[in-house]
BAKE-509566 format. One record per residue (C-alpha): residue number from 1; residue in three letters; x, y, z. Coordinates in steps of 0.5 Angstrom, whole numbers, plus 2048, in hexadecimal, padded with zeros to 3 digits. Layout:
<rs>
(r NUM,"ALA",(X,Y,Z))
...
</rs>
This chain:
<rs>
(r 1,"UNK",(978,8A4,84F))
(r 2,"UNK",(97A,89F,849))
(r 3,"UNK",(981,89F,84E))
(r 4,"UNK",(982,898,852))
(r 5,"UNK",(989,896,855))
(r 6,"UNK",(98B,890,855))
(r 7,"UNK",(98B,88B,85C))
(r 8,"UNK",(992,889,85D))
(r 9,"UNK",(994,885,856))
(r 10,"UNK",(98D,884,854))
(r 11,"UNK",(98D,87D,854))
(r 12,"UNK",(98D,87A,85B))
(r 13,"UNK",(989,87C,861))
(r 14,"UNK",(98D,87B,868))
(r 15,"UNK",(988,877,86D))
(r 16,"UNK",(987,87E,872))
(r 17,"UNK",(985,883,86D))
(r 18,"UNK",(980,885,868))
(r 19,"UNK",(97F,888,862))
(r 20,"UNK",(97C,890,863))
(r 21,"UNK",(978,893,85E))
(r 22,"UNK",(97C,898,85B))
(r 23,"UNK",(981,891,859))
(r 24,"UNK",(981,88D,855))
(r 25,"UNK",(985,886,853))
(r 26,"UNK",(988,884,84C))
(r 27,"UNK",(982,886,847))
(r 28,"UNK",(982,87E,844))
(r 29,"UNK",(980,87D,84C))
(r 30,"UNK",(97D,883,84D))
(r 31,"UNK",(978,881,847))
(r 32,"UNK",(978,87A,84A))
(r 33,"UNK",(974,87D,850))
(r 34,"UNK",(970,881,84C))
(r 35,"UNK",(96D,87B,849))
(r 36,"UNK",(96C,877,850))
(r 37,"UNK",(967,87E,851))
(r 38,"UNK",(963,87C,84B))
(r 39,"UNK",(963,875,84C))
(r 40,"UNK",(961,876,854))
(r 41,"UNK",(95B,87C,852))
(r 42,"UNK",(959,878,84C))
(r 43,"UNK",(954,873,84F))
(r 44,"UNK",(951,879,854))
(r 45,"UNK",(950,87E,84F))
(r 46,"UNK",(94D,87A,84A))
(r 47,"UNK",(947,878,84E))
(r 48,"UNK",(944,87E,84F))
(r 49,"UNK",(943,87F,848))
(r 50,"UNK",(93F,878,848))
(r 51,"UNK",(93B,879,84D))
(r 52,"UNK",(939,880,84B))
(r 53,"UNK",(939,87F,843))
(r 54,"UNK",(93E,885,842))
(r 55,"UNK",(943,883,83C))
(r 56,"UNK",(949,880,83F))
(r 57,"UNK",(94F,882,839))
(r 58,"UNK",(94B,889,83C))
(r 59,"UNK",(94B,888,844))
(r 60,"UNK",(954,885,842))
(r 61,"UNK",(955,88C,83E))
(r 62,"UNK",(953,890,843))
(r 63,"UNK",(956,88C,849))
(r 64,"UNK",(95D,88E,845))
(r 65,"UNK",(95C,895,844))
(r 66,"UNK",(959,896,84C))
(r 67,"UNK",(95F,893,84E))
(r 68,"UNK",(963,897,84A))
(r 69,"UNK",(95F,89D,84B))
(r 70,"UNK",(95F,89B,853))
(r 71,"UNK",(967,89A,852))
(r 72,"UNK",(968,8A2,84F))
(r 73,"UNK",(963,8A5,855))
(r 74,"UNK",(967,8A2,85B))
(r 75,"UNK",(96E,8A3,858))
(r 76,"UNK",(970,89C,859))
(r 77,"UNK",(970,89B,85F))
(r 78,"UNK",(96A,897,860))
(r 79,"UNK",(96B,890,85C))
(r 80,"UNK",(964,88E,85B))
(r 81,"UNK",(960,88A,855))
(r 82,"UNK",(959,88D,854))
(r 83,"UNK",(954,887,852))
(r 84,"UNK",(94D,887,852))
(r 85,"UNK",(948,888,858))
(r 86,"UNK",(945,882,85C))
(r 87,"UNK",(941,888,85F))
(r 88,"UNK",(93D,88A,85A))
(r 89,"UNK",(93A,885,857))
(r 90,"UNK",(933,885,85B))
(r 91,"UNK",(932,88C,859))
(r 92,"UNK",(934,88A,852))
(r 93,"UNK",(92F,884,852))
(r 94,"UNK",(929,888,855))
(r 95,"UNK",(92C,88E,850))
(r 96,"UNK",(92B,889,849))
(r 97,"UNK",(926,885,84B))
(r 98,"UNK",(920,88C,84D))
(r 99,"UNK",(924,890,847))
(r 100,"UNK",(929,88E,843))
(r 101,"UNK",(931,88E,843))
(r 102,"UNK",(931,895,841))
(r 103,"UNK",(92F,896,847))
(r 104,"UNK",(933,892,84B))
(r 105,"UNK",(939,895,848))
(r 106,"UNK",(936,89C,84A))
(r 107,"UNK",(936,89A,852))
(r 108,"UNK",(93C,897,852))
(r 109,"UNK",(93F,89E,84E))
(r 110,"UNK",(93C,8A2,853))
(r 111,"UNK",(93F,89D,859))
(r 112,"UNK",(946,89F,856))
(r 113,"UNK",(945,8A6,857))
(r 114,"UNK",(943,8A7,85C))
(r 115,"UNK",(947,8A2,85F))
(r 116,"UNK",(94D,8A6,85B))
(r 117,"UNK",(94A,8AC,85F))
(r 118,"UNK",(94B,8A8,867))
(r 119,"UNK",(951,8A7,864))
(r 120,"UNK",(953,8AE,863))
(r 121,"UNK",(94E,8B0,86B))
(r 122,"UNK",(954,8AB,86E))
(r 123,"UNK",(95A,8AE,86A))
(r 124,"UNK",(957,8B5,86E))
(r 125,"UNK",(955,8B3,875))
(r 126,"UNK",(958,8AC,876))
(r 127,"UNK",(954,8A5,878))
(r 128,"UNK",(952,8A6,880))
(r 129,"UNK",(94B,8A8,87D))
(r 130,"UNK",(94A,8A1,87A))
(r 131,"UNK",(94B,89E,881))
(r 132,"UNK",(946,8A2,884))
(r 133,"UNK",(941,8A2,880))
(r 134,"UNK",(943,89A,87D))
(r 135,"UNK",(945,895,884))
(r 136,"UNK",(947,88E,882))
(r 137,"UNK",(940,88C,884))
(r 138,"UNK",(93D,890,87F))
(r 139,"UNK",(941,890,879))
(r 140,"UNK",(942,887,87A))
(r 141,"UNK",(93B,888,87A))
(r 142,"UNK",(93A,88C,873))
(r 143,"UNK",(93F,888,870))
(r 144,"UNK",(93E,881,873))
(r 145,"UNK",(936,882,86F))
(r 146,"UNK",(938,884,869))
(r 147,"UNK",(93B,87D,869))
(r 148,"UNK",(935,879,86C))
(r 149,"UNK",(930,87D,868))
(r 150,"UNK",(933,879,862))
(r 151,"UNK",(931,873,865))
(r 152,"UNK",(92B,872,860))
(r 153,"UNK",(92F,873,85B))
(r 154,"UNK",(934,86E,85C))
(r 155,"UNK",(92E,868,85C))
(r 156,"UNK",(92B,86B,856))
(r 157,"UNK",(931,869,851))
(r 158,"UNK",(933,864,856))
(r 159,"UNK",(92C,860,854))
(r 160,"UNK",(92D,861,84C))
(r 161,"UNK",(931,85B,84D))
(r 162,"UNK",(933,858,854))
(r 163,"UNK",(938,853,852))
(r 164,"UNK",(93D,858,850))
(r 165,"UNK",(93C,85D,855))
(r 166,"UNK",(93D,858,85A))
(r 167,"UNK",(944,855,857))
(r 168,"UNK",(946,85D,856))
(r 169,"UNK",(944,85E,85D))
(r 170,"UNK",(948,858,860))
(r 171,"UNK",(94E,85A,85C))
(r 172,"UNK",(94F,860,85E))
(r 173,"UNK",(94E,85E,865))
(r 174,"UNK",(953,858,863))
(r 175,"UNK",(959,85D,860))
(r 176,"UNK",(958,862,865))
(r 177,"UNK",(95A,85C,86B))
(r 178,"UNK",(95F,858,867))
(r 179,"UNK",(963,85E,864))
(r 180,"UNK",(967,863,867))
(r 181,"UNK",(96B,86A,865))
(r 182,"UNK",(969,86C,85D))
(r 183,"UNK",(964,866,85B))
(r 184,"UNK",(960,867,862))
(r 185,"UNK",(95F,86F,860))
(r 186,"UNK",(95C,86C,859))
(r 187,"UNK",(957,867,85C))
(r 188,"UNK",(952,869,859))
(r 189,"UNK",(954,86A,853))
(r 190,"UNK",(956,863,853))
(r 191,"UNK",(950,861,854))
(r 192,"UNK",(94D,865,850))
(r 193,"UNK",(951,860,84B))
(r 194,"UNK",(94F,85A,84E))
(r 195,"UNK",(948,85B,84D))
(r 196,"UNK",(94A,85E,846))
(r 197,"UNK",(94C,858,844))
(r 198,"UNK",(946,854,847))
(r 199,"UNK",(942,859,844))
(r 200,"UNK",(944,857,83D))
(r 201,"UNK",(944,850,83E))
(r 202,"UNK",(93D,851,841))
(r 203,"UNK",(93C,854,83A))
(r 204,"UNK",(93A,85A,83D))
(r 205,"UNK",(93F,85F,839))
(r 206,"UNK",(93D,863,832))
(r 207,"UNK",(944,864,82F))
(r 208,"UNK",(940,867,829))
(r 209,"UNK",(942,86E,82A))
(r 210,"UNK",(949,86D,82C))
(r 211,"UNK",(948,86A,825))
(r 212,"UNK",(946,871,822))
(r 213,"UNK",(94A,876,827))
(r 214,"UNK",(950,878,824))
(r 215,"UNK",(957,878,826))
(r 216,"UNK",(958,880,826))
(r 217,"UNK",(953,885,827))
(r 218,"UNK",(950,88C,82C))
(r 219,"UNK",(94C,889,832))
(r 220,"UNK",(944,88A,832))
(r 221,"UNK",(942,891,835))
(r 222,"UNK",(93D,893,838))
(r 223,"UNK",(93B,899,83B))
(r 224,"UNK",(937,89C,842))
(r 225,"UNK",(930,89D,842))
(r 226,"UNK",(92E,8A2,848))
(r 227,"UNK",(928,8A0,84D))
(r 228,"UNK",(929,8A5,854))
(r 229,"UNK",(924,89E,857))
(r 230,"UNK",(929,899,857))
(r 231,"UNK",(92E,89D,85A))
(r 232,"UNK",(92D,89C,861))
(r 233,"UNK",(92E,894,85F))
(r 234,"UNK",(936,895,85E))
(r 235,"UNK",(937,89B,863))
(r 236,"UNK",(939,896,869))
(r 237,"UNK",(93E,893,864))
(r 238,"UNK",(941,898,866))
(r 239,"UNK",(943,895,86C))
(r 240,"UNK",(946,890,869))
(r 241,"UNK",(94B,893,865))
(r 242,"UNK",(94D,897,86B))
(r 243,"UNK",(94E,891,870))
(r 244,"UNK",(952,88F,86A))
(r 245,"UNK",(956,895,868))
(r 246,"UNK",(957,897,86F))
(r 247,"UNK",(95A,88E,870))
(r 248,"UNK",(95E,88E,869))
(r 249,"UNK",(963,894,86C))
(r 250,"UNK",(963,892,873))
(r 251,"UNK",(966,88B,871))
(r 252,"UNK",(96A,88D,86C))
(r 253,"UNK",(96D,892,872))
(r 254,"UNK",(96E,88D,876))
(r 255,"UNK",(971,889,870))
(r 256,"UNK",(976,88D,86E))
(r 257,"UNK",(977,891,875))
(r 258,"UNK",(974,898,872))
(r 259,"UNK",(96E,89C,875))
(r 260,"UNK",(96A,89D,870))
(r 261,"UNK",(964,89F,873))
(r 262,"UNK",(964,8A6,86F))
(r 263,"UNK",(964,8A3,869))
(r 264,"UNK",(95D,8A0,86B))
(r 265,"UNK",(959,8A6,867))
(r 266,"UNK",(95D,8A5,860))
(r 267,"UNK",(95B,89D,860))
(r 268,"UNK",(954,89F,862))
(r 269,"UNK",(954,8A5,85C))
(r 270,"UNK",(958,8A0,857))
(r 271,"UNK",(953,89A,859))
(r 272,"UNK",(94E,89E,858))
(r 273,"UNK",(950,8A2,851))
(r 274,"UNK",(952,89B,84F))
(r 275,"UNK",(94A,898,850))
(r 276,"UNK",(947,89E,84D))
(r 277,"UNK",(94B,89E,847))
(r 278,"UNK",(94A,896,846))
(r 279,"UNK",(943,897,846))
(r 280,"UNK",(943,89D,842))
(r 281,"UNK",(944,897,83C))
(r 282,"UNK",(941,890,83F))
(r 283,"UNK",(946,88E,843))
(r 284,"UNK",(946,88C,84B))
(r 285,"UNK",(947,890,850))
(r 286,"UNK",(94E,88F,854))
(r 287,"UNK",(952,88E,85A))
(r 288,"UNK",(958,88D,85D))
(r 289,"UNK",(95A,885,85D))
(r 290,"UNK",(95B,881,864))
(r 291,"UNK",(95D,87B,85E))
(r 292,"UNK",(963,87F,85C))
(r 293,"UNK",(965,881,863))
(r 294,"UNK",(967,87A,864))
(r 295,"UNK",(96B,87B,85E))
(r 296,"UNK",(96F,880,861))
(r 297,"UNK",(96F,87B,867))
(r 298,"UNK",(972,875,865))
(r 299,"UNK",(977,879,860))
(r 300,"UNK",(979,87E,865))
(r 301,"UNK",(979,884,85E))
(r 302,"UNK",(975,889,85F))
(r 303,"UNK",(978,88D,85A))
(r 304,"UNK",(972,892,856))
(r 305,"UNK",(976,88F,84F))
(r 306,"UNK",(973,888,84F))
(r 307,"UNK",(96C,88C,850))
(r 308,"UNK",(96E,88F,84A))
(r 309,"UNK",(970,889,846))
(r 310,"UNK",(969,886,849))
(r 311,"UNK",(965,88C,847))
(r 312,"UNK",(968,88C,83F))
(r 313,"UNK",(967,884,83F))
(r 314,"UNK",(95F,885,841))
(r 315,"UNK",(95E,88B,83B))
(r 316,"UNK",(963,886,836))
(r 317,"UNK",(95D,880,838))
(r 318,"UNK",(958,884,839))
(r 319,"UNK",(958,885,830))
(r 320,"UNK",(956,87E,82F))
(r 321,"UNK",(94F,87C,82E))
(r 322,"UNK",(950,875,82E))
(r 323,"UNK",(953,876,835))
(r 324,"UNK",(94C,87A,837))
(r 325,"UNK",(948,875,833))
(r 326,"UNK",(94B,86F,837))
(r 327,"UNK",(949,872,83E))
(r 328,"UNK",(943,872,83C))
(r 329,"UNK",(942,86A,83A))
(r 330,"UNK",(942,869,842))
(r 331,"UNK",(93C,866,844))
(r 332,"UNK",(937,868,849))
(r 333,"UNK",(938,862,84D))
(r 334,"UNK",(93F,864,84E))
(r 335,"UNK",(93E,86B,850))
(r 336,"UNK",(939,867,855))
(r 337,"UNK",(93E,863,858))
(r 338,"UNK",(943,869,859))
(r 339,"UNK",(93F,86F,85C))
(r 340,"UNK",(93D,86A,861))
(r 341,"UNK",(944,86B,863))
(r 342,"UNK",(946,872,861))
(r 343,"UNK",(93F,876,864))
(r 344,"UNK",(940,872,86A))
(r 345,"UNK",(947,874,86C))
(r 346,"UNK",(944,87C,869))
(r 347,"UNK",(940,87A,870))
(r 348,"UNK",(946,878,874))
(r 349,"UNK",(94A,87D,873))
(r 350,"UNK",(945,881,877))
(r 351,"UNK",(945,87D,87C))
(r 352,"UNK",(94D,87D,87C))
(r 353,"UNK",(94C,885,87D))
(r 354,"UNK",(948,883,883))
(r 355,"UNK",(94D,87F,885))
(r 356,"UNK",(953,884,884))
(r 357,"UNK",(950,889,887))
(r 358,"UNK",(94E,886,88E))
(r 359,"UNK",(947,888,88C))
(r 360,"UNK",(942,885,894))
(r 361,"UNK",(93C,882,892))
(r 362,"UNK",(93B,882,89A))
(r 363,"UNK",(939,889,899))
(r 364,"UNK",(931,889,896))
(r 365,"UNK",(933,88F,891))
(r 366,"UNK",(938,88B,88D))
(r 367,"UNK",(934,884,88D))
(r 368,"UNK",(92D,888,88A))
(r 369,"UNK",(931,88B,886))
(r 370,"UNK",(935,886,883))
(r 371,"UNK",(92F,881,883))
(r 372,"UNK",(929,886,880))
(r 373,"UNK",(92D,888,87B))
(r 374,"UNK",(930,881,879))
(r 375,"UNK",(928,87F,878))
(r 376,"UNK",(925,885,874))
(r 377,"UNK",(92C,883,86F))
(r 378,"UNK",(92A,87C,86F))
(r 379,"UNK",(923,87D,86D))
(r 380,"UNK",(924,881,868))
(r 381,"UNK",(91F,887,86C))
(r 382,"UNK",(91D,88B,866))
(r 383,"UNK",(91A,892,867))
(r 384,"UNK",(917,896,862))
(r 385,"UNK",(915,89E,863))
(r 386,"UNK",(914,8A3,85E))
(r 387,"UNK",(918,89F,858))
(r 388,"UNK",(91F,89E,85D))
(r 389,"UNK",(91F,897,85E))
(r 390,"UNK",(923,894,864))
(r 391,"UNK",(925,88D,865))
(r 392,"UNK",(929,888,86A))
(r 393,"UNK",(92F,88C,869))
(r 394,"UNK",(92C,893,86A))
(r 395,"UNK",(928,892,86F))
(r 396,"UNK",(92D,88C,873))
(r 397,"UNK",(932,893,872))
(r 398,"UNK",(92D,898,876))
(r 399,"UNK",(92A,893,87B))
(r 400,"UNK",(932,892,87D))
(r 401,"UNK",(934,899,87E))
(r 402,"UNK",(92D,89C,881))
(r 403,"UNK",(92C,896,885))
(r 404,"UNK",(933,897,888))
(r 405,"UNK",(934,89F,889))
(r 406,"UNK",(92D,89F,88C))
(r 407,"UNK",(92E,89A,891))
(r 408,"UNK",(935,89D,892))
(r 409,"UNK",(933,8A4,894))
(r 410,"UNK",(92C,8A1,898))
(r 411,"UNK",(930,89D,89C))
(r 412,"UNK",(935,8A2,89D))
(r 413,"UNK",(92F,8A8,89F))
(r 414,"UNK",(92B,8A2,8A4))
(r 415,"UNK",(933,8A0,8A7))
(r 416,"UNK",(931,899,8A4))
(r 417,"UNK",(938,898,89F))
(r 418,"UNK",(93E,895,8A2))
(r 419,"UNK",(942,894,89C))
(r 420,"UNK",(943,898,897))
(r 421,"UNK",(945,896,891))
(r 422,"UNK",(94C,897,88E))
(r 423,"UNK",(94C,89D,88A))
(r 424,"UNK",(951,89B,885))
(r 425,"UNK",(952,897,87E))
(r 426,"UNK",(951,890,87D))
(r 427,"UNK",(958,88E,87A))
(r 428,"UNK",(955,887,876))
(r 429,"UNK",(958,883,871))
(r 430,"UNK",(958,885,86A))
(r 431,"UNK",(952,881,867))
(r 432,"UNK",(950,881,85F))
</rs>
């Protein structure tokens, strides 16, 4: 398990090869990846505690104890960081703004297992399954109002102070098109800081608790509180972090020249272990990391050893209150600028699977499915019925995949459908 052979003379990397998981380079070096994965994760992970309210030293502990956890479950052969999920956070801001965090973090646990559950169905029967019943038509659309259901929120921080936000978003922009490699990965992390510090000079910034936070310490726990009536909020994420698992193996595949679609079913069940216990004490839900995938990119090291040494360095941080603390002095109008960036490409990323999965909007199933359920996401179409209450995601979800199957099988009882929809996975890039 523990047992890494050494690539070469563990110094240097020739132009045509690459470092595979079960290698490692030198431990000095091999630490000094390790640390570009903190720095790369660091920005994303970050976030969605701000913007949820979770206690961040938590969220950074359990995002170190996931990847490990993760690391152990696949044996090393998937390198992979587990930071927190963009995914979830319209069901955990619904979830505290009606209940509590309680009862935020008891949606998120319940996710976990049941996504640790798809996880071991896959191991069993294998993936075709989720192509026919998810076509890229369907899954872009899930995930792309996930993204565009956040909207809303976005302008809300957005309008506590426009002056930043606007430097914030412009900044990010700016980085992502000047910078290339390692510095374009990190562009919003980087505008982050630009706006930081626009926000401290705008007086806009309370120092007083970093002041008061000490050096050393155990993070803030919290523990689930259990509403079965906000469940159907956070069942389509699940979606989500299956285009995201099933995506992390295939590119790792095609990286590192492995095929590794049977190791789907453990990313899924790690991933999805590793969310529930981070909710089980007040930490955010968790993913595989597109940001770290560009990590391994530009490196050409894909050895599970640097996971280690990132997942070690991230608990090791996560002890300090004074770093949760100074998180948490990042100001609204900061927030604002970035998640217009950030929910935007969670959008995207469903438009990309359109893309890559060749989905015809010439076809009128495809073009109703995909628009009816993109315009209950962004209106938030809320429904509530005998105490469960199903909001955009909920309901965008069911209106994807009813709308889809029954035209499909109309059209094909009445002769009226041409095309069929492939059924196959998407294979989208990775995204956090």
């Amino acid at each position: 398990m523990f047992r890494w052979r050494l690539h070469g003379d563990g110094r240097t990397i020739s132009p045509d090869a690459i470092v595979l998981p079960e290698e490692r380079l030198t431990w000095p070096l091999t630490i000094g990846i390790g640390a570009q994965h903190v720095i790369a994760m660091f920005g994303a992970t970050f976030l969605v505690p701000l913007l949820t309210g979770f206690p961040p030293s938590t969220t950074l502990l359990f995002s170190g104890i996931g990847t490990i956890l993760f690391l152990t479950i696949t044996r090393n052969r998937v390198p992979s960081y587990l930071g927190s999920s963009f995914a979830f956070i319209a069901p955990i801001t619904a979830s505290t703004q009606a209940h509590s965090m309680g009862a935020a973090l008891g949606g998120v646990m319940i996710t976990g297992i049941l996504l640790a559950l798809l996880g071991l169905l896959v191991s069993r029967i294998g993936t075709g399954w989720i192509g026919a019943l998810m076509p890229p038509v369907v899954m872009g659309a899930i995930v792309a109002l996930i993204g565009f259901n956040l909207a809303p929120t976005a302008y809300e921080n957005f309008q506590e102070s426009a002056f930043t936000a606007t430097v914030t978003l412009f900044a990010v922009v700016l980085c992502t098109a000047l910078f290339k490699g390692m510095l374009g990965r990190v562009s919003v992390l980087l505008g982050v800081l630009v706006g930081y510090v626009v926000a401290v000079l705008r007086g806009e910034v309370d120092f007083g608790p970093v002041a008061e936070a000490a050096w050393f310490g155990l993070p803030e726990f919290h523990h689930p509180e259990f509403h079965l009536g906000l469940l159907p909020m956070f069942l389509p994420v699940v979606v989500v972090l299956l285009a995201e698992n099933v995506g992390h193996v295939t590119s790792v595949g095609l990286m590192t020249h492995r095929n590794l679609d049977h190791m789907v079913g453990r990313t899924l069940a790690s991933d999805g272990l590793a969310t529930a216990l981070s909710a089980g004490f007040g930490g955010s839900p968790t993913t595989t990391y597109g940001e770290n995938i560009g990590v391994m990119s530009a490196t050409r090291v894909y050895s599970t050893a640097a996971y280690w040494v990132a997942g070690i360095v991230a608990v090791l941080l996560s002890l300090s209150p004074k770093v949760g603390a100074a998180i948490f002095t990042i100001p609204p109008g900061v927030l604002g600028g970035v998640t217009f960036v950030l929910y935007g490409l969670i959008g995207i990323v469903g438009v990309r699977m359109w893309v890559d999965g060749r989905v015809d909007f010439s076809q009128p199933k495809n073009q109703i499915t995909a628009g009816v359920a993109l315009v209950v996401g962004i209106a938030n179409v809320t429904w509530t019925f005998e105490g469960i209450t199903l909001t955009g995601i909920a309901l965008g979800t069911i209106a994807a995949l009813v709308i889809y199957h029954a035209m499909n099988v109309l059209g094909r009882i009445t002769g009226t459908d041409v095309h069929s929809e492939p059924a196959e996975a998407v294979e989208p890039t990775p995204h956090s």
